[in-house]
DRENNU-873816 format. One record per residue (C-alpha): chain; residue in three letters; x, y negated, z. Coordinates in steps of 0.05 Angstrom, whole numbers, plus 5000, padded with zeros to 4 digits. Each point is the difference from the previous one (the first is absolute). Example, Ala and Ser with C-alpha at 12.3 -4.5 7.8 and 13.67 -1.06 7.14 Angstrom:
<atoms>
+-------+------+------+------+------+
: chain : resn :    u :    v :    w :
+-------+------+------+------+------+
:     A :  ALA : 5246 : 5090 : 5156 :
:     A :  SER : 5027 : 4931 : 4987 :
+-------+------+------+------+------+
</atoms>
This chain:
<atoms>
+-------+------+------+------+------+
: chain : resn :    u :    v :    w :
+-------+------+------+------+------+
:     A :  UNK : 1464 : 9156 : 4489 :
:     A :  UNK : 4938 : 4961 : 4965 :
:     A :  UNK : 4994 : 4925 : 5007 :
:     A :  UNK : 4939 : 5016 : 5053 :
:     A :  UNK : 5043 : 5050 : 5036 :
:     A :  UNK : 5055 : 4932 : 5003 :
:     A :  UNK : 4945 : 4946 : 5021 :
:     A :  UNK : 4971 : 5043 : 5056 :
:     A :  UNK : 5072 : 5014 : 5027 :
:     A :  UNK : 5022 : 4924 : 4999 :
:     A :  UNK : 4929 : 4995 : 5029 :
:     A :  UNK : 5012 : 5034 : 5054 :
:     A :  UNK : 5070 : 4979 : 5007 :
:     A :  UNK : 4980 : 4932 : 5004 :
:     A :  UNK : 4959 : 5014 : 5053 :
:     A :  UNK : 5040 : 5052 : 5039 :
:     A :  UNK : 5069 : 4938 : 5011 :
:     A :  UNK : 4966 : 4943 : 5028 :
:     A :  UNK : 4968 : 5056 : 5048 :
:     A :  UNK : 5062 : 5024 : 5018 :
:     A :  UNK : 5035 : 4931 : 5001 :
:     A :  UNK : 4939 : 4987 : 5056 :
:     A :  UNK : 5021 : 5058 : 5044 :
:     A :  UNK : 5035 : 4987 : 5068 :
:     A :  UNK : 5074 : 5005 : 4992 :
:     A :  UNK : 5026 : 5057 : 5055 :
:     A :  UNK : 5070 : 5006 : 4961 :
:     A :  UNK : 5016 : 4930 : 5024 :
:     A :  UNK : 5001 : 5013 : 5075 :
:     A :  UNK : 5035 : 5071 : 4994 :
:     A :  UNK : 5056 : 4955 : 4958 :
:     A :  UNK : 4991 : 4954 : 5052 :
:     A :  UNK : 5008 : 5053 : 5059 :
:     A :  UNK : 5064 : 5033 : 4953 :
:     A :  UNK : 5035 : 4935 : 4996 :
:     A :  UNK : 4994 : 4981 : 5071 :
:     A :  UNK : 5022 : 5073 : 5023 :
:     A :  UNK : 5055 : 4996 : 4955 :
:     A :  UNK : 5024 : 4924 : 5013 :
:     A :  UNK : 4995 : 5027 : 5084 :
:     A :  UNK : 5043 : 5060 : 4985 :
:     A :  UNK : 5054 : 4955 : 4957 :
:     A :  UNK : 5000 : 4955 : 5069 :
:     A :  UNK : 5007 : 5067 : 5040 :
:     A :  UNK : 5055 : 5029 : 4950 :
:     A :  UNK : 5040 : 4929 : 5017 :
:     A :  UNK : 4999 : 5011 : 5073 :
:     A :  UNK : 5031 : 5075 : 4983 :
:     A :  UNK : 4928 : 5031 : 5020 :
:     A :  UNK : 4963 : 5060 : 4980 :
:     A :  UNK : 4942 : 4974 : 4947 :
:     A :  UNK : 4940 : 5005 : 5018 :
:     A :  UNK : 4951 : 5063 : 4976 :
:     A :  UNK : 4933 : 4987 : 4978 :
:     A :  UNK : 4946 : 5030 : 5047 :
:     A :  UNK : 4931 : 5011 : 4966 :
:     A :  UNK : 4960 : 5004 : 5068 :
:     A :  UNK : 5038 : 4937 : 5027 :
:     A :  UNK : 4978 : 4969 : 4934 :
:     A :  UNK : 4925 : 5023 : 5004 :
:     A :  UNK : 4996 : 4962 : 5068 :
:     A :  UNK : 5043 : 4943 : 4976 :
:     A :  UNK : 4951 : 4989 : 4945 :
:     A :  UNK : 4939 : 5008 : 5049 :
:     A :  UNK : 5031 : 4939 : 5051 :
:     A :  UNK : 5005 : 4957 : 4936 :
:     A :  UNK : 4929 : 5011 : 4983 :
:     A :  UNK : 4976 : 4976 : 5066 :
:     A :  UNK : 5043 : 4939 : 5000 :
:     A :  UNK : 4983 : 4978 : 4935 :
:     A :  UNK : 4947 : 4952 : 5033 :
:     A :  UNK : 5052 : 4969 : 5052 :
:     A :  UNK : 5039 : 4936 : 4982 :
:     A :  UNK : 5075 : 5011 : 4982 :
:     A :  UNK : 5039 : 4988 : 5066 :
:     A :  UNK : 5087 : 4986 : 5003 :
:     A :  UNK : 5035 : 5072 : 5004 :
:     A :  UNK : 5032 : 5013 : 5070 :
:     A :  UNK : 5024 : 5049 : 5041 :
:     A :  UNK : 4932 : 4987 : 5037 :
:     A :  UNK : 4962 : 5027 : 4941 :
:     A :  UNK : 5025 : 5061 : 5009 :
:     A :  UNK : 4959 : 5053 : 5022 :
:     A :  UNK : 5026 : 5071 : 5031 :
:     A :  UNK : 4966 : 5055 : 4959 :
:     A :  UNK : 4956 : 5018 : 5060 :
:     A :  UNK : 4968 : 4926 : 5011 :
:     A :  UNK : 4971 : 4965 : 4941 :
:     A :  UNK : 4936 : 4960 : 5020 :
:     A :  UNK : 4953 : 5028 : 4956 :
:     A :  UNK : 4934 : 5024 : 5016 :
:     A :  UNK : 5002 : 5054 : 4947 :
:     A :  UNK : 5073 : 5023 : 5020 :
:     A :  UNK : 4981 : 5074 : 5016 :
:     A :  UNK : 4962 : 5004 : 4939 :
:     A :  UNK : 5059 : 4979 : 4949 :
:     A :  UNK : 5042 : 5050 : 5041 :
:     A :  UNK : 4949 : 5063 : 4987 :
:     A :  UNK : 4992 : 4974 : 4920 :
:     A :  UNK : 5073 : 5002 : 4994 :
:     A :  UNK : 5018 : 5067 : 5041 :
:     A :  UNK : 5031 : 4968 : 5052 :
:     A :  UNK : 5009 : 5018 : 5080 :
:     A :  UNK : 5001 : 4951 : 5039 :
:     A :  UNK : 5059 : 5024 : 5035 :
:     A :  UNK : 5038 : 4993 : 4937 :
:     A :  UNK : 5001 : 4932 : 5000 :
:     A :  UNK : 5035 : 4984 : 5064 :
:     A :  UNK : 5061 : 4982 : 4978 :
:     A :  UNK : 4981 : 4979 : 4934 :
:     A :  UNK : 4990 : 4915 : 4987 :
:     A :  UNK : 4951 : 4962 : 4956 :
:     A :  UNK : 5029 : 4937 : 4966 :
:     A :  UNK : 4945 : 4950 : 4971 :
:     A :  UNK : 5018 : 4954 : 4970 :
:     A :  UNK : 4957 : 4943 : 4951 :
:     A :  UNK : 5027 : 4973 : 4939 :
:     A :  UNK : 4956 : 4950 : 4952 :
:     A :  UNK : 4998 : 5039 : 4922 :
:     A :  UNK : 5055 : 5046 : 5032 :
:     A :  UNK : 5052 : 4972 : 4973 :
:     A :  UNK : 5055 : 5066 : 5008 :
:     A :  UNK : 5062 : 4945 : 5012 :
:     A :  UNK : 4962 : 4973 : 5065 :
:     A :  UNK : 4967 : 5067 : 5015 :
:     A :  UNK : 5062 : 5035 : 5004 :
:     A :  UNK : 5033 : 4932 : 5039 :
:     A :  UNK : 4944 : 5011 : 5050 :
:     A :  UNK : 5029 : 5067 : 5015 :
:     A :  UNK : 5078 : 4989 : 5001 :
:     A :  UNK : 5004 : 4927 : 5020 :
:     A :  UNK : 4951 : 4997 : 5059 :
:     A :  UNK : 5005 : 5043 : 5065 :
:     A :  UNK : 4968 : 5061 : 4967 :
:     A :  UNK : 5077 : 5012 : 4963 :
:     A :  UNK : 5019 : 5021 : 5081 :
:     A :  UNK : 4953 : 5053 : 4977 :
:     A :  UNK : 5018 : 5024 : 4931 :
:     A :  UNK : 5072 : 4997 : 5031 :
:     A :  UNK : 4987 : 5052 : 5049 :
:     A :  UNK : 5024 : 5069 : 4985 :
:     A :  UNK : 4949 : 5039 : 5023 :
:     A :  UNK : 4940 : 4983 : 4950 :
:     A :  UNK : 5009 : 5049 : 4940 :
:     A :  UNK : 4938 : 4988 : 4962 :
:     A :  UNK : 4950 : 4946 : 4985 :
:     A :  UNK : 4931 : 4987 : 4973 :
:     A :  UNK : 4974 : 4942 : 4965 :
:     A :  UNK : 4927 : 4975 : 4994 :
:     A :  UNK : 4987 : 4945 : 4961 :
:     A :  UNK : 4933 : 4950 : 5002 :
:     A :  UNK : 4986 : 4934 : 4975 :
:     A :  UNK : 5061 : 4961 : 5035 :
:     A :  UNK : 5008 : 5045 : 5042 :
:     A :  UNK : 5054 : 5050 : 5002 :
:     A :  UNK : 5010 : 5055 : 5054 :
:     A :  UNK : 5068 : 5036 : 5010 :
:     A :  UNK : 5005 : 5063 : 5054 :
:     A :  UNK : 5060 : 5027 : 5014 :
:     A :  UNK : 4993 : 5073 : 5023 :
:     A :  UNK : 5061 : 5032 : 5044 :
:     A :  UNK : 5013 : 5081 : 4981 :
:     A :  UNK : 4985 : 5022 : 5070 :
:     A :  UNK : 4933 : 5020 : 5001 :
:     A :  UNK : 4974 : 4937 : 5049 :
:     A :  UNK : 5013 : 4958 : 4943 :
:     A :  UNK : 4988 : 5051 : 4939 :
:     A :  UNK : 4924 : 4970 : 4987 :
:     A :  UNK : 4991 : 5084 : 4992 :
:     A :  UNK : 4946 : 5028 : 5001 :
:     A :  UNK : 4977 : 5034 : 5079 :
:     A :  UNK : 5040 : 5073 : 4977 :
:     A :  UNK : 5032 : 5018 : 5063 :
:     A :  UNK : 5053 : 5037 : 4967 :
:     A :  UNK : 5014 : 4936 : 4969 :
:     A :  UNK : 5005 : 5023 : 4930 :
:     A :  UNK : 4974 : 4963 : 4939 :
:     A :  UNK : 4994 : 5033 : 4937 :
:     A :  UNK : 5020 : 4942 : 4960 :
:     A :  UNK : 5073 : 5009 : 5026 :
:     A :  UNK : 5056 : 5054 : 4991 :
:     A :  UNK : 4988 : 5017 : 5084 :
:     A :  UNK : 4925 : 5015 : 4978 :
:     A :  UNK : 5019 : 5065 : 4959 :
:     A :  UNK : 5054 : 5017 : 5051 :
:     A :  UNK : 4939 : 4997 : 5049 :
:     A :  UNK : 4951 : 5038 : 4961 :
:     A :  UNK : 5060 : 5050 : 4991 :
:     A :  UNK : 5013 : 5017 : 5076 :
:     A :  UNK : 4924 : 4996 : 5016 :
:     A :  UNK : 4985 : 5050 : 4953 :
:     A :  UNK : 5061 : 5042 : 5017 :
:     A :  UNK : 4972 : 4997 : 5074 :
:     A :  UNK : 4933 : 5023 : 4972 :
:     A :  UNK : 5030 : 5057 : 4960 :
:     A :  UNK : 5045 : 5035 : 5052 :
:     A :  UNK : 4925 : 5000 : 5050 :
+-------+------+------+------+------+
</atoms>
């Protein structure tokens, strides 16, 4: 390589770092939303519960809500901020629902957890959601999956159930999602149906 060929190169590498150094940051939150997943399912493990999967739709609307309370001052967590999966107040509700796939009448059962933390720091994040009367949530049997959104402060957990009221699934009324093992099985008997016609 000629000395030109070197100079252009730590040219443009000297112009390509700082760019990238200037670039919003999305690995941060998904280590954020990892850590707290994982630090809820060590709390659930110690109570001798199921952990908790991770459920990509549930997440998709979690991240929506987070969005539209990034404006709103941080409030104290309590069991009042909890919000059943069918009655967030937000204008724009329906709308996160059809971006993320998500029937309404999969969200029944299902429970959104906001909670505001200043620089979410993951010690008092996590405290939020095991010290506060949200825990009488995570220590309840029947939620099997959560998603995370994370904005600003703000952090959104929902905790979905594995009946299909609280699955955050998509409107299939055979209630089969191809992003599980059930999905296939699905697929599997609809098109043996289809064959033997």
């Amino acid at each position: 390589m000629s000395k030109h060929s070197l100079s252009k190169f730590g040219f443009a590498f000297g112009l390509l770092v700082p760019a990238i150094l200037l670039l919003p940051h999305p690995v941060a939150c998904d280590e954020d939303r990892d850590n707290l997943l994982q630090g809820i399912n060590s709390y659930r493990t110690s109570l001798n519960l199921l952990p908790l999967a991770k459920n990509d739709r549930a997440g998709c609307l979690a991240d929506g809500i987070a969005d539209q309370l990034e404006d709103h001052p941080c409030v104290a967590t309590t069991t009042a901020n909890a919000i059943p999966g069918t009655g967030p107040q937000l204008s724009n509700y329906p709308n996160l629902l059809s971006k993320c796939g998500i029937h309404i009448n999969n969200t029944r059962d299902g429970v959104i957890l906001p909670v505001c933390v200043h620089n979410r720091v993951p010690t008092l994040v996590l405290t939020n959601y095991t010290r506060t009367g949200y825990a009488g949530y995570l220590n309840d049997s029947r939620f099997t999956g959560a998603g995370i959104g994370v904005e600003d402060n703000w952090i959104v957990v929902i905790l979905a159930t594995s009946t299909q009221q609280g699955s955050f699934a998509s409107g299939s009324s055979l209630g089969c999602e191809l992003s599980t093992g059930l999905g296939f099985i699905c697929l599997a008997i609809l098109g043996l149906i289809l064959y033997s016609h």
